[in-house]
TORKEDO-841900 format. One record per residue (C-alpha): x, y, z. Coordinates in steps of 0.001 Angstrom, whole numbers, padded with zeros to 6 digits, always signed. Example, Ala and Ser with C-alpha at 12.3 -4.5 7.8 and 13.67 -1.06 7.14 Angstrom:
<sites>
+012300-004500+007800;+013670-001060+007140;
</sites>
This chain:
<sites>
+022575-017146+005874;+026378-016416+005182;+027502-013113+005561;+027463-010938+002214;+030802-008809+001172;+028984-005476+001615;+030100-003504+005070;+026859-001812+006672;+027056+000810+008874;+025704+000231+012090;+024793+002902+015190;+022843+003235+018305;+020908+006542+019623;+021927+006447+023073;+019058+007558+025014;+017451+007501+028295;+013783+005100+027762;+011660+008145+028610;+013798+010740+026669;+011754+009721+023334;+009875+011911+021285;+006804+009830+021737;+006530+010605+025554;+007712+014324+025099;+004008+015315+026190;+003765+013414+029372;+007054+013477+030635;+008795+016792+031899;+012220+017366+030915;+012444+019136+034569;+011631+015670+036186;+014040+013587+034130;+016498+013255+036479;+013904+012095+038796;+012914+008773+036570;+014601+005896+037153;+017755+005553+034766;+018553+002067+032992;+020644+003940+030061;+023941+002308+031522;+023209-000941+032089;+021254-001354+028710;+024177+000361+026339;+026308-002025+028357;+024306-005065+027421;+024401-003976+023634;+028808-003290+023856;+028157-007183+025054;+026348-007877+021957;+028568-005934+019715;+031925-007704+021197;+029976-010808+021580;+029336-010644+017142;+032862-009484+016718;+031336-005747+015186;+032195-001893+015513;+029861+000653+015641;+029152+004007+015819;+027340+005426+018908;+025229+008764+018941;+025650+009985+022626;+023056+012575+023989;+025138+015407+025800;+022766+014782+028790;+023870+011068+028877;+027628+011879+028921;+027556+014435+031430;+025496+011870+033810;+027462+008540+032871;+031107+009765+031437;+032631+006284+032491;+029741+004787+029859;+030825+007188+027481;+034785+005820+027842;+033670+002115+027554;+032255+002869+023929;+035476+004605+023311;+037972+001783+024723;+035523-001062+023259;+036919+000476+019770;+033682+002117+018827;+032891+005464+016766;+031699+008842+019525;+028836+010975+017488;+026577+013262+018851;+022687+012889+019183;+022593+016498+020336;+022321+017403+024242;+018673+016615+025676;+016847+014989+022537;+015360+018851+021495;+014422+017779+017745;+016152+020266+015761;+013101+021906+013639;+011975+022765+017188;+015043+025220+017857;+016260+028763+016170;+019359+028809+014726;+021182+030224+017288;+019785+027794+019955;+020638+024497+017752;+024796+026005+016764;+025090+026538+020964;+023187+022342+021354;+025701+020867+018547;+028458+022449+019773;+028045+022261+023136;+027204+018600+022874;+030177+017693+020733;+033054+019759+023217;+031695+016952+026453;+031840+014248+024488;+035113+014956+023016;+036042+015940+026478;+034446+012851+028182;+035972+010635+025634;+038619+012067+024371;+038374+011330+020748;+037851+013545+017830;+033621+013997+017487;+032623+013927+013249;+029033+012846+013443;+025833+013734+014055;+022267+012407+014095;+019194+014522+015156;+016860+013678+017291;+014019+012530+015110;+015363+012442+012201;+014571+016345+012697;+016392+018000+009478;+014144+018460+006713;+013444+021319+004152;+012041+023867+007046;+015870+023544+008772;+017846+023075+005652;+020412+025670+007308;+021091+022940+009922;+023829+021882+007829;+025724+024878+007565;+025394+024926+011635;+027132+021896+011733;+029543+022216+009432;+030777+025608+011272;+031094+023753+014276;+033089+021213+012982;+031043+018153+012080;+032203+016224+008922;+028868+014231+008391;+025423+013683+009998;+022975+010664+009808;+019604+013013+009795;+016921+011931+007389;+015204+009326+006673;+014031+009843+003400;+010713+008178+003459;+007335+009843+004285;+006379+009450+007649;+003581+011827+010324;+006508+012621+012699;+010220+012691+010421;+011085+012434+006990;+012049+013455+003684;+010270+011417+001189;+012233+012743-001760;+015748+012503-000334;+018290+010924-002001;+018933+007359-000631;+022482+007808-001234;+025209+009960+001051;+025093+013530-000547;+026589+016928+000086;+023776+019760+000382;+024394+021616-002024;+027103+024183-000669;+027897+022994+002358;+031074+021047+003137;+029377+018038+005312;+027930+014474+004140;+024698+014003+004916;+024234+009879+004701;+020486+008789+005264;+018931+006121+007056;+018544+002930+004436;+015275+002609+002589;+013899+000122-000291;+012128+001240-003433;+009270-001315-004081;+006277-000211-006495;+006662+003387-006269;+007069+003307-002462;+009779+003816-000319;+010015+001406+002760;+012154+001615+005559;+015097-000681+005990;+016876+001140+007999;+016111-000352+012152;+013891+001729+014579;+010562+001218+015393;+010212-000984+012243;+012931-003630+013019;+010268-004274+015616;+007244-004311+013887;+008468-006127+010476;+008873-010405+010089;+012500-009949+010520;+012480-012410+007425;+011482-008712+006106;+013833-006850+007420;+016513-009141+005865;+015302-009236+002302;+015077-005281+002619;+018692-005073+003669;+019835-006946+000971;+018566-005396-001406;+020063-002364-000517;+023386-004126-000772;+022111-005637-004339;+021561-002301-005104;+025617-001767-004785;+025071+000204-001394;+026131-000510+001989;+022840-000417+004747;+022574+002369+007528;+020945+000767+011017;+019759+002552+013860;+018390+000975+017359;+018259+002601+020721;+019328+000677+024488;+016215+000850+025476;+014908-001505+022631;+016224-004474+024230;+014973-003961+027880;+011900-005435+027915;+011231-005254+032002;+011518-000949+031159;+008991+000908+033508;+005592+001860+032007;+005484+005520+031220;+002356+006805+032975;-000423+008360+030820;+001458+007774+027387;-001075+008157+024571;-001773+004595+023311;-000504+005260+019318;+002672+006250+021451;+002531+003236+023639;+002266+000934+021078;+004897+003039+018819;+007565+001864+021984;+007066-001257+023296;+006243-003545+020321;+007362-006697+020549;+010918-005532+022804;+010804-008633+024134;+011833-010335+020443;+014536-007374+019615;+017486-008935+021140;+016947-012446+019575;+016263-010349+016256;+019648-008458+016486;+021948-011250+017107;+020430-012651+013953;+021133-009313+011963;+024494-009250+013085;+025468-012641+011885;+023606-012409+009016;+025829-009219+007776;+028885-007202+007868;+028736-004284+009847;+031588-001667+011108;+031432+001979+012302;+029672+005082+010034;+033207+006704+009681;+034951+003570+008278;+031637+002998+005626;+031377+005962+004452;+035306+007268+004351;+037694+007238+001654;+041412+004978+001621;+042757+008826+001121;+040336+009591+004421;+037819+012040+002814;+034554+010892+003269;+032652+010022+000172;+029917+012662-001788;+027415+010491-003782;+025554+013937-005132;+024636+017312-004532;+021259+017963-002974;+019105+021149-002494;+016048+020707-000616;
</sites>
């Protein structure tokens, strides 16, 4: 398949394997430090397969992460790719106050600019954890300086999502950030994810493709997310996991390398701030939104 004139936005959550939400229960954040770290070594293997494709992306960096591996942190820089924030230990954000999630964003975003020493504009929660009970979230990060976050995934789902979401990049209604969601299809009624994750994994990638182009038949570029740890299919076993959770994370790892390099050729993809950004460099409002 030739590559199609629509740029997608590509990004990777850059987190440790056992930072997930799905082993939240079994695994204390007080040990973490204790587990055995392959964050490093598998965000370098994917800056191989981004240089390797000839692609940009944009990299949401857990504060925890860049205060453990800052040299990591400068090799996404130098490599030419977009520094966002993931937030600073994976906390999902409808699990904090108010006043703890302004002092997590804006810690977060003051190491990595420090680490890497580039201007910090985006954000993703962990989870996909902004919906209508932390609409203020928004405001938070606009008053510490964000320009946009990639938060919801506007699809219905038991652990994220805003099912009735816009599926374009909108402005909350008020607030002075872009909020541009993780890609999803409309087919009969339903919205199905297109936008990477657990999915990627699960789906025919044959799937996978036809739901990416029709987001760009639909005039709009795609938004893909994957984490390191997807592609490291000799990861240790997390102990005691529940087995919904077990199966959630290592589906089919093993075929999620061979799958990417396909997705890359078979599109164009460059860094969130480049998609999504004006020639005049504002980024682009699609609508207004109140939850």
């Amino acid at each position: 398949m030739n590559r199609v004139d629509r740029v997608n936005a590509m990004s990777v959550d850059v987190e440790e394997h056992f930072q997930v939400s799905a082993f939240e229960g079994v695994v204390d954040r007080a040990q973490w430090d204790r587990q055995p770290s392959r964050v490093e070594a598998n965000t370098d293997a994917v800056l191989a397969l981004f240089d390797e494709a000839g692609i940009q992306a944009t990299f949401f960096v857990l504060g925890w992460v860049a205060e453990r591996c800052p040299t990591l942190v400068r090799r996404i820089v130098a490599a030419g790719h977009e520094l966002a924030s993931h937030g600073w230990s994976h906390v999902r954000a409808t699990e904090q106050s108010r006043a703890e999630f302004a002092e997590d964003v804006r810690r977060t975003r003051a190491v990595l600019e420090d680490v890497g020493g580039v201007a910090v504009v985006g954000y993703r929660a962990a989870s996909y954890s902004i919906d209508e009970r932390n609409w203020w979230a928004f405001e938070v990060l606009a008053e510490a300086g964000y320009r946009y976050s990639s938060s919801i995934y506007p699809v219905r789902h038991d652990l994220y999502g805003v099912p009735d979401a816009p599926l374009v990049p909108f402005r909350p209604r008020g607030v002075e950030i872009l909020e541009v969601p993780v890609s999803v299809v409309e087919l009969a009624g339903r919205r199905l994810p297109a936008g990477g994750g657990g999915f990627f994994r699960l789906y025919p990638y044959a799937l996978s493709r036809w739901a990416i182009g029709r987001v760009n038949a639909a005039g709009r570029p795609a938004v893909f997310y994957f984490h390191p740890w997807e592609i490291d299919p000799g990861q240790p076993r997390i102990p005691g996991a529940p087995a919904r959770s077990r199966l959630r994370h290592y589906l089919n790892l093993s075929r999620m390398r061979p799958r990417l390099q396909r997705l890359l050729r078979d599109f164009r993809w460059d860094r969130m701030d480049r998609v999504f950004r004006e020639p005049q460099g504002e980024f682009s409002p699609m609508e207004s939104h109140v939850s």
